[in-house]
N, C-alpha and C positions, 0 to 999 in steps of 0.2 A: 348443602341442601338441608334444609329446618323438614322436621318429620312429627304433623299435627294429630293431635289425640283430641276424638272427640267423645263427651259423655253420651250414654245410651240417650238421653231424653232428647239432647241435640239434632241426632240421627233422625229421631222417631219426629217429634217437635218440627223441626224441619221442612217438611213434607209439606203441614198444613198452613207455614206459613205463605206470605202474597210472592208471588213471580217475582218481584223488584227486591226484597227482601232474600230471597234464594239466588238471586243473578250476582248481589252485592257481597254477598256471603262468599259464593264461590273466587269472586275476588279478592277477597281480604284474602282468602286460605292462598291463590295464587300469591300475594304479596308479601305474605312472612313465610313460606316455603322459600320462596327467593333471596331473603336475608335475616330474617324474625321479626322480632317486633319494630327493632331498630330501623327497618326497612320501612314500616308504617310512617314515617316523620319525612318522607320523600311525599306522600299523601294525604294534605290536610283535610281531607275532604273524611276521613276517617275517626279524625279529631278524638288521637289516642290517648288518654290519661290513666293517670292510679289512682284507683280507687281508696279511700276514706273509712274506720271502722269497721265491721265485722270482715269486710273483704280488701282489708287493705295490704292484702301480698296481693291481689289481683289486680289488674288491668281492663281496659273499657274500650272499645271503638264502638263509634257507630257505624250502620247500615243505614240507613237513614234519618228521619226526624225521630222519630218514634222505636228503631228497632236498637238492640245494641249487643255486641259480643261480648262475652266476660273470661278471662280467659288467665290463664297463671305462663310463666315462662323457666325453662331450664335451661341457663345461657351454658352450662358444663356440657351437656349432651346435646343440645341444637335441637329440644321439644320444645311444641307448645301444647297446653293444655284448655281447651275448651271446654268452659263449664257450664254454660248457659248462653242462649239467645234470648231474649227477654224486651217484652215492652218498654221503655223507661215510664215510670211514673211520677208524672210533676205535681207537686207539692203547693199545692194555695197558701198562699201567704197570707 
């Protein structure tokens, strides 16, 4: 059993985001508590990747179109680190 750590703004943050956004959340936390991140690749619907420059020890799922978890892993100790839930914003080309 994986044992998830979330940042204070997460908790706080949280709260005000949409109903679908908190139901999908609660999910993801059910799915890597189950086996970690590893366990996300059983769920494409999560469409888990590594992030790119400044955050790129980090990790990315989405919650929906718009929402997405950012999140670090310690595969030695079976944590996971939640650092932010956050809008994605798209870039105009």
């Amino acid at each position: 059993m994986w044992k998830i750590y979330e940042a204070k703004d997460v908790t706080k943050g949280l709260k005000k985001m949409p109903k679908q956004v908190q139901q999908k959340y609660k999910a993801w936390v059910e799915v890597v508590k189950n086996g970690g991140a590893r366990n996300l690749r059983n769920f494409p619907g999560f469409r888990d990747e590594k992030l790119k420059g400044d955050l790129r020890e980090c990790r990315s799922s989405r919650l929906n179109i718009q929402y997405r978890v950012v999140y670090t892993e310690n595969k030695k100790v079976k944590e996971v680190y939640v650092l932010k839930i956050t809008p994605h914003k798209y870039e105009e080309v």
